[in-house]
PDB file of N, CA, C and O in Angstrom:
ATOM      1  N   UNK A   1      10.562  12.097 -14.368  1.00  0.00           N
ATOM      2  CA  UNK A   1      11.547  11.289 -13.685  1.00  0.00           C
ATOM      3  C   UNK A   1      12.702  12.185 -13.256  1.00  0.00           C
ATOM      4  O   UNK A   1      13.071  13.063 -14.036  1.00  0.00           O
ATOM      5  N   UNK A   2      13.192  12.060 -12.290  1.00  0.00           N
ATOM      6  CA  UNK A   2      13.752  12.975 -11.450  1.00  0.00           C
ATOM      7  C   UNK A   2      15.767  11.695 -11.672  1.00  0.00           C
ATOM      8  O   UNK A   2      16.172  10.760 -10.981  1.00  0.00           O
ATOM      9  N   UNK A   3      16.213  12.184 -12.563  1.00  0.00           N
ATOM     10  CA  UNK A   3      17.846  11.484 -12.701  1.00  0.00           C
ATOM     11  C   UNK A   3      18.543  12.305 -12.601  1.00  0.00           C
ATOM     12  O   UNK A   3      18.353  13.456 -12.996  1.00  0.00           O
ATOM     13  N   UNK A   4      19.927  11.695 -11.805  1.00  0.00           N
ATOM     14  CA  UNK A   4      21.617  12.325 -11.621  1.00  0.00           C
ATOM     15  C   UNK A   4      21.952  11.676 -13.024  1.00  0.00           C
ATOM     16  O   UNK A   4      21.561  10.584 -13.436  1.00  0.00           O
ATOM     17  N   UNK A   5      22.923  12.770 -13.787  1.00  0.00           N
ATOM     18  CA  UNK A   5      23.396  12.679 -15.086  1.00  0.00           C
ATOM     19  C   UNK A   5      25.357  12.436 -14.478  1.00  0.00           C
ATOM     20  O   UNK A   5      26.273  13.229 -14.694  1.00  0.00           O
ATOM     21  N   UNK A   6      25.430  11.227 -13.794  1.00  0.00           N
ATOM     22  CA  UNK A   6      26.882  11.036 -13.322  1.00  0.00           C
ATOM     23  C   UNK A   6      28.065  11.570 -14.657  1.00  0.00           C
ATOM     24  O   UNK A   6      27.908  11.059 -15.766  1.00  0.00           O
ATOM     25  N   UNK A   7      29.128  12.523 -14.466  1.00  0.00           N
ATOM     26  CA  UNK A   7      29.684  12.120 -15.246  1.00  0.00           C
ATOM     27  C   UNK A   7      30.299  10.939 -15.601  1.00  0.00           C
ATOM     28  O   UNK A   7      30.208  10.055 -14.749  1.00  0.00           O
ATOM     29  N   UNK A   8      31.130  10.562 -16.998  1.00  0.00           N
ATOM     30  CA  UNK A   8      31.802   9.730 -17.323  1.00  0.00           C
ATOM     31  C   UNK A   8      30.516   8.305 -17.355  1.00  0.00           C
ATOM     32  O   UNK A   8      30.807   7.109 -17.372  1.00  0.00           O
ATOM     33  N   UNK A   9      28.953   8.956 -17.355  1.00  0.00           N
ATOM     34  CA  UNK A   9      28.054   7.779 -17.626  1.00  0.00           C
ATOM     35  C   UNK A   9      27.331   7.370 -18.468  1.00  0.00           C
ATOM     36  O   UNK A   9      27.520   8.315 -19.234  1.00  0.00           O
ATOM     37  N   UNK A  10      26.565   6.678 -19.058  1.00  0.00           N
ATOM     38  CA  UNK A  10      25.346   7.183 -20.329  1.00  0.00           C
ATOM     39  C   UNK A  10      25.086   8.488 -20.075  1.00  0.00           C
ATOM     40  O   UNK A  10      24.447   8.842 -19.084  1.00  0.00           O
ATOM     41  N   UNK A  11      25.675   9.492 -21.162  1.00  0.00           N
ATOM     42  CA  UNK A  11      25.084  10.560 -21.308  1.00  0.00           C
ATOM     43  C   UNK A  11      23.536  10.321 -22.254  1.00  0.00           C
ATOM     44  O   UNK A  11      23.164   9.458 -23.050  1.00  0.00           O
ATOM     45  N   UNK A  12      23.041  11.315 -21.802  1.00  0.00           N
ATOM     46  CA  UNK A  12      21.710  10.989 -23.142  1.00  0.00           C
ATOM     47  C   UNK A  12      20.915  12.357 -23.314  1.00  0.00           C
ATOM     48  O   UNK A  12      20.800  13.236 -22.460  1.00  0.00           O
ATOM     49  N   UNK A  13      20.518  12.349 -24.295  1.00  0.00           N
ATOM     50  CA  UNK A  13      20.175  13.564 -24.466  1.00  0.00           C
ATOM     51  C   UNK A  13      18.561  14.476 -24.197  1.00  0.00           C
ATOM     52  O   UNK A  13      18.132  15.614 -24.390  1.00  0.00           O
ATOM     53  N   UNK A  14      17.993  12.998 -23.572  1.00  0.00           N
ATOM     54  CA  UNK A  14      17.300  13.193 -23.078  1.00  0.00           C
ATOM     55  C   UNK A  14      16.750  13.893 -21.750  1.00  0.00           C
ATOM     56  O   UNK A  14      15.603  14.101 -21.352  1.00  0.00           O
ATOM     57  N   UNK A  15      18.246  14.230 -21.121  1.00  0.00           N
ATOM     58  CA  UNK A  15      18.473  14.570 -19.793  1.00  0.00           C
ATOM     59  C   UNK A  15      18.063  16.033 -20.048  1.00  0.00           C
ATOM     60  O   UNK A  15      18.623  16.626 -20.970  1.00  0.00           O
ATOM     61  N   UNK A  16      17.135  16.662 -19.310  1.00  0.00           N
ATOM     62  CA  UNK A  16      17.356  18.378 -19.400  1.00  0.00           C
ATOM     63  C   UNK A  16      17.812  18.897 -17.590  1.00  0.00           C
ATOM     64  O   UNK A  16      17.316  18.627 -16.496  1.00  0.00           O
ATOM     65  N   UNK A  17      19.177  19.880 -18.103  1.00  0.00           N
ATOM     66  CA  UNK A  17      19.588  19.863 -16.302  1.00  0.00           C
ATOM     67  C   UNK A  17      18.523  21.030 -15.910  1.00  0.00           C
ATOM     68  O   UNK A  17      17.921  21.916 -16.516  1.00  0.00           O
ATOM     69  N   UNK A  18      18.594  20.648 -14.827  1.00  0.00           N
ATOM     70  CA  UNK A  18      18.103  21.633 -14.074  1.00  0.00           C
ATOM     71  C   UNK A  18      18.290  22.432 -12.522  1.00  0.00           C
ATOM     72  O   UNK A  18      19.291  21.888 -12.055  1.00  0.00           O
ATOM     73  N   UNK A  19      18.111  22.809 -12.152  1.00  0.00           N
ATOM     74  CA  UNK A  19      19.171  23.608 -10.369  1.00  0.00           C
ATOM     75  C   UNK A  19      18.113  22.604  -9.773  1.00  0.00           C
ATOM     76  O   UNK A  19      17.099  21.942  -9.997  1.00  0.00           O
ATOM     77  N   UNK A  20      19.526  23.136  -8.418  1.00  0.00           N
ATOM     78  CA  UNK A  20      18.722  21.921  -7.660  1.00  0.00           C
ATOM     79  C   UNK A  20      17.995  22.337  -6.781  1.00  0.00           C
ATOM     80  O   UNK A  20      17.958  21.637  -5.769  1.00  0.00           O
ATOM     81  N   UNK A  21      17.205  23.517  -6.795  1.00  0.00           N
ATOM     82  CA  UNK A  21      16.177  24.410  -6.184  1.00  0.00           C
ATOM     83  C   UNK A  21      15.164  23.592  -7.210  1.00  0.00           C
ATOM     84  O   UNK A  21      13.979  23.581  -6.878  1.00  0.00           O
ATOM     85  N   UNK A  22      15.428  23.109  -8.070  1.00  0.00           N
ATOM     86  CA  UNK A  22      14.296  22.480  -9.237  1.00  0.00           C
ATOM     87  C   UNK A  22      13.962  21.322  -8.678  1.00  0.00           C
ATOM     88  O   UNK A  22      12.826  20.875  -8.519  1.00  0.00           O
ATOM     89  N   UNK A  23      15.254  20.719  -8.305  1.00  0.00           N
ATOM     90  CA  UNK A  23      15.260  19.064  -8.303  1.00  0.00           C
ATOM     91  C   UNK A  23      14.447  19.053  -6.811  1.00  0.00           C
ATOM     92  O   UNK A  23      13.412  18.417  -6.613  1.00  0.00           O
ATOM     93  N   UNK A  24      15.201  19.969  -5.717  1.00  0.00           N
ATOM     94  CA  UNK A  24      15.051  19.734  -4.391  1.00  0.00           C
ATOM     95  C   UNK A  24      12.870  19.745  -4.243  1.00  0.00           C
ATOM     96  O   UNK A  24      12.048  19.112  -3.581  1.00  0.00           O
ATOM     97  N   UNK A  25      12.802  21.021  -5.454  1.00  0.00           N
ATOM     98  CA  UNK A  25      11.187  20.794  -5.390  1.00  0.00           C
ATOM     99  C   UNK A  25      10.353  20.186  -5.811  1.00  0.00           C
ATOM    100  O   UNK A  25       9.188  20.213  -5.414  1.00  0.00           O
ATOM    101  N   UNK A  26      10.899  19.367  -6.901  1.00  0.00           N
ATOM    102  CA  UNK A  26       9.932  18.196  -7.329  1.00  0.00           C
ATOM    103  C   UNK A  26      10.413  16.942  -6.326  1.00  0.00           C
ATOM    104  O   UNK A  26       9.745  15.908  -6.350  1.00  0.00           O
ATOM    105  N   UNK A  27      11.425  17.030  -5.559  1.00  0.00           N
ATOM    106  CA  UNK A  27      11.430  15.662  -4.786  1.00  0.00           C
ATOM    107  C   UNK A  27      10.472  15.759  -3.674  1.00  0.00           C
ATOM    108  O   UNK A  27       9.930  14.757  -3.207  1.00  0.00           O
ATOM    109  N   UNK A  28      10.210  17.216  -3.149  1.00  0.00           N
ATOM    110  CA  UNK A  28       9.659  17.404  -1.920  1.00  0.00           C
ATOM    111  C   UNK A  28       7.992  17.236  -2.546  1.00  0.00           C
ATOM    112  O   UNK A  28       7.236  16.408  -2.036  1.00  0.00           O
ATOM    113  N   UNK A  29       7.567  18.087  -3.650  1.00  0.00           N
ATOM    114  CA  UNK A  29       6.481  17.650  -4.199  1.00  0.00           C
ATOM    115  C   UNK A  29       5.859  16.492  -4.619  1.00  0.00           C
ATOM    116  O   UNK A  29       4.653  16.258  -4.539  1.00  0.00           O
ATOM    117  N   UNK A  30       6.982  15.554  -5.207  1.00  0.00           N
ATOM    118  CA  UNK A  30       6.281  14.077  -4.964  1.00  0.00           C
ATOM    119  C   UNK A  30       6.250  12.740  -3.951  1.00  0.00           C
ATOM    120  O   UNK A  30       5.958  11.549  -4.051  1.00  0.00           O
ATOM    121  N   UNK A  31       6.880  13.953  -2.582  1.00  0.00           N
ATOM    122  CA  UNK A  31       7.175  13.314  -1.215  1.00  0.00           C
ATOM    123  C   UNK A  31       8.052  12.010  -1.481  1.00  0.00           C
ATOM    124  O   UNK A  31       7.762  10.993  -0.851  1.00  0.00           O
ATOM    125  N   UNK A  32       9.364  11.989  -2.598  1.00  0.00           N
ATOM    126  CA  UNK A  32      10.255  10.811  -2.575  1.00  0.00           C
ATOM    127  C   UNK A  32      10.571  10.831  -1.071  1.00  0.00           C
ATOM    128  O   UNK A  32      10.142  11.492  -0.125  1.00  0.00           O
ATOM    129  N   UNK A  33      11.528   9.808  -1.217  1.00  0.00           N
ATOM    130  CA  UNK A  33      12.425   9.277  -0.222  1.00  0.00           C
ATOM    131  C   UNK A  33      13.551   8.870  -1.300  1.00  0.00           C
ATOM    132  O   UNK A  33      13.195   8.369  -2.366  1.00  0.00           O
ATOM    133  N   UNK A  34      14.831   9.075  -1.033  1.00  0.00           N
ATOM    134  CA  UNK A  34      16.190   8.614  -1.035  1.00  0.00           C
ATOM    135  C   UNK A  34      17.051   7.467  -0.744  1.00  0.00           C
ATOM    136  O   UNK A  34      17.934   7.624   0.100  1.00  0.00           O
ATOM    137  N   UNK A  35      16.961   6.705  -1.135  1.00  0.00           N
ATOM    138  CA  UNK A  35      17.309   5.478  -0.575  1.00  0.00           C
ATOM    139  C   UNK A  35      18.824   5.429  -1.513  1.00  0.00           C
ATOM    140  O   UNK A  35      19.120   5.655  -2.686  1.00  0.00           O
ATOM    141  N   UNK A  36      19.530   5.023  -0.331  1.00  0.00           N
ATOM    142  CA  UNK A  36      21.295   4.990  -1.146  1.00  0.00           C
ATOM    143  C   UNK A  36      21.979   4.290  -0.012  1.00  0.00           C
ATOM    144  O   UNK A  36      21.580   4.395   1.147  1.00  0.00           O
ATOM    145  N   UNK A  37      23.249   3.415  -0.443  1.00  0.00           N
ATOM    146  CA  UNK A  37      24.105   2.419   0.129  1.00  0.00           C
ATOM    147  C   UNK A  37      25.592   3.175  -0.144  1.00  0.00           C
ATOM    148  O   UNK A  37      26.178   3.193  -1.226  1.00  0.00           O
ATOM    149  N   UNK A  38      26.175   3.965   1.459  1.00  0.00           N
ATOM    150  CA  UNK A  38      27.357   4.363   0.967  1.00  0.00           C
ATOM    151  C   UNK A  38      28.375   3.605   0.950  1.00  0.00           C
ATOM    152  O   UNK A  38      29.422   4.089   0.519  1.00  0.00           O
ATOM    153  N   UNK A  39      28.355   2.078   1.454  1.00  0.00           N
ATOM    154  CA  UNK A  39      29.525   1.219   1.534  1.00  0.00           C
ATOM    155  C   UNK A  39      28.621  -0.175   0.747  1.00  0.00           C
ATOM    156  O   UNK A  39      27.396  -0.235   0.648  1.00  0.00           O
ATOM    157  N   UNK A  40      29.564  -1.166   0.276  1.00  0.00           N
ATOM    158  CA  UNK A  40      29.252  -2.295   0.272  1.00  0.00           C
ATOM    159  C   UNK A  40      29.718  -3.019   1.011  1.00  0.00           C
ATOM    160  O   UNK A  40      30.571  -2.735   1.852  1.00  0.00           O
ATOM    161  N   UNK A  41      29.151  -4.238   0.782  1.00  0.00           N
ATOM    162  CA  UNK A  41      29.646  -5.424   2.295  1.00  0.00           C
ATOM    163  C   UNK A  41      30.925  -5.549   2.282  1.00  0.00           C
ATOM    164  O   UNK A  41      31.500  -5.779   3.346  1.00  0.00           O
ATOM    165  N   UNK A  42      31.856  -5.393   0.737  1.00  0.00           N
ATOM    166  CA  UNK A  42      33.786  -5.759   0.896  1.00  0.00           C
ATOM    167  C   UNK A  42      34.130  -4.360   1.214  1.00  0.00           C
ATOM    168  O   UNK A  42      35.256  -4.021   0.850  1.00  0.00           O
ATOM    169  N   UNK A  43      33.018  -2.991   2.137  1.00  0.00           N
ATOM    170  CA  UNK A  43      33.971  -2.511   2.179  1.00  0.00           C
ATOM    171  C   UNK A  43      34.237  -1.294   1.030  1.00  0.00           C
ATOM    172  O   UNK A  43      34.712  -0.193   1.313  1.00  0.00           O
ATOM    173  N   UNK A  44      33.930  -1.620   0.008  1.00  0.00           N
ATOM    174  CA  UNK A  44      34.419  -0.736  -0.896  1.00  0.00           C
ATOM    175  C   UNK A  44      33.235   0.707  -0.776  1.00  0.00           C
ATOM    176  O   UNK A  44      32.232   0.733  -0.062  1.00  0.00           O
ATOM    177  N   UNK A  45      33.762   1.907  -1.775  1.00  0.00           N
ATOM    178  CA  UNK A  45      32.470   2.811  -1.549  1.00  0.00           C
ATOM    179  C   UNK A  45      31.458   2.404  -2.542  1.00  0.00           C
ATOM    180  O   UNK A  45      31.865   1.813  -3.543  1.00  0.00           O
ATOM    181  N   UNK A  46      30.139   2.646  -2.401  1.00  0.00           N
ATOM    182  CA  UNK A  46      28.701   1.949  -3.290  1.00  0.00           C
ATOM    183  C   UNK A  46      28.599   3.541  -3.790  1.00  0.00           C
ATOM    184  O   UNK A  46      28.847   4.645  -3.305  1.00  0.00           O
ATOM    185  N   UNK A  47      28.034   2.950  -5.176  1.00  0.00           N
ATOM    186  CA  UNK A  47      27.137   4.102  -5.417  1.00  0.00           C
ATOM    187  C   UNK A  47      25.972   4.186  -6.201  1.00  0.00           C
ATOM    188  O   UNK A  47      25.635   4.804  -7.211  1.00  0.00           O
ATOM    189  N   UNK A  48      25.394   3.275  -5.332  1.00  0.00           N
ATOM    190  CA  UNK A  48      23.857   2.654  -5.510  1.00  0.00           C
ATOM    191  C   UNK A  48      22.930   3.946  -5.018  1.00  0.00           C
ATOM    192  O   UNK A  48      23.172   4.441  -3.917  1.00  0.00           O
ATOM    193  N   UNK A  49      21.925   4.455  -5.804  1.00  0.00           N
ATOM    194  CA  UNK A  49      20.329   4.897  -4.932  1.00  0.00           C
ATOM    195  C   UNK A  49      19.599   4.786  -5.563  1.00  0.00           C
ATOM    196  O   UNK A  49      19.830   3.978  -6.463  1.00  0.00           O
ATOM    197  N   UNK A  50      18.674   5.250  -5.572  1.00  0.00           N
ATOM    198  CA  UNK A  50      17.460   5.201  -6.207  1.00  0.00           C
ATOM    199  C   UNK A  50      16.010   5.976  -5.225  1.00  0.00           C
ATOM    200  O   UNK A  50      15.878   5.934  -4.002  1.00  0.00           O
ATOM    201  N   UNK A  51      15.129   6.602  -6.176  1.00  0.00           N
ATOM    202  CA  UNK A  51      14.468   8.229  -5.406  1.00  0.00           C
ATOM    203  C   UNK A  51      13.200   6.524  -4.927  1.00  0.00           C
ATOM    204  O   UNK A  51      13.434   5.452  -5.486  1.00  0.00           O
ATOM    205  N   UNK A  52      12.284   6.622  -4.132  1.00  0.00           N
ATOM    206  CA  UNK A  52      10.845   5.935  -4.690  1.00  0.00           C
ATOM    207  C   UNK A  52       9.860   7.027  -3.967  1.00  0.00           C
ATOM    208  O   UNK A  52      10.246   8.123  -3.562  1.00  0.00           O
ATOM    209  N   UNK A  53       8.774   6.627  -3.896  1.00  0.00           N
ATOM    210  CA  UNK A  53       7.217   6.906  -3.424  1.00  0.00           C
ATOM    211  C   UNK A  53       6.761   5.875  -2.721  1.00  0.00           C
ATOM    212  O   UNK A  53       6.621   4.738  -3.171  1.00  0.00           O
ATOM    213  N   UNK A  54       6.494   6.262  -1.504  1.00  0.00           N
ATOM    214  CA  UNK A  54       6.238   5.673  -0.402  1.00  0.00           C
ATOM    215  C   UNK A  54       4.705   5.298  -0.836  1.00  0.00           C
ATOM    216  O   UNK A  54       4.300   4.172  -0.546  1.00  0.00           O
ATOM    217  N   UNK A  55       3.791   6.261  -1.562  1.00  0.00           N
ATOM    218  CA  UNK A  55       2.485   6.200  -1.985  1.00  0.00           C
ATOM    219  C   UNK A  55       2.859   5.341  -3.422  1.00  0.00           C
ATOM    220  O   UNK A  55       2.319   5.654  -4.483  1.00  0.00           O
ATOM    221  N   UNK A  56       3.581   4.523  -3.352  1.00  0.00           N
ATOM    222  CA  UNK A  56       3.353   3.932  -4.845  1.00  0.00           C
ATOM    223  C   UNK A  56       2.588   2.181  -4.454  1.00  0.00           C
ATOM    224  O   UNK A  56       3.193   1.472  -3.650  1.00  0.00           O
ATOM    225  N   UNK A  57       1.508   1.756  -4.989  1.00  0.00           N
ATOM    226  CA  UNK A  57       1.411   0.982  -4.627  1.00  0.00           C
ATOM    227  C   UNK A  57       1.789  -0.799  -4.291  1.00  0.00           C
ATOM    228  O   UNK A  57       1.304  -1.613  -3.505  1.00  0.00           O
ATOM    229  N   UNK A  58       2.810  -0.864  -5.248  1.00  0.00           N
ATOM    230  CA  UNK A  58       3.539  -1.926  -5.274  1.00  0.00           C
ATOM    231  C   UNK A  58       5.030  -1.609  -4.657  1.00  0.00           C
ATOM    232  O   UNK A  58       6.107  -1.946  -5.147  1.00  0.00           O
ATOM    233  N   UNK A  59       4.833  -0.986  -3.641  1.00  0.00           N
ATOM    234  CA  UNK A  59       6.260  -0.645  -3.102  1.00  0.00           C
ATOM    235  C   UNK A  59       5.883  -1.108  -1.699  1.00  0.00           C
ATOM    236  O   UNK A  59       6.709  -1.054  -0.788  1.00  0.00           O
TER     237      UNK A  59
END
């Protein structure tokens, strides 16, 4: 699973960091897509995303 460790969020220790020559190649390797909302409807900034797989079948 490919997660942003936001500061000031659930830290966990489960997280191992890694560069983002790491991250950038497992996203390209499991052909994600990026899906993120930089505003919400009042306006304010969002900071919603989430990675998926276009090949996933219930998507």
């Amino acid at each position: 699973m490919l997660t942003f460790n936001m500061p000031g969020y659930r830290e966990s220790s489960r997280v191992r960091e890694i560069t983002w020559d790491e991250w950038f190649r497992t996203f390209d390797l499991r052909k994600l897509n990026l899906i993120y909302q930089e505003q919400m409807r009042d306006g304010r900034q969002s900071n919603f995303f989430r990675t998926e797989s276009p090949d996933r079948e219930d998507a």
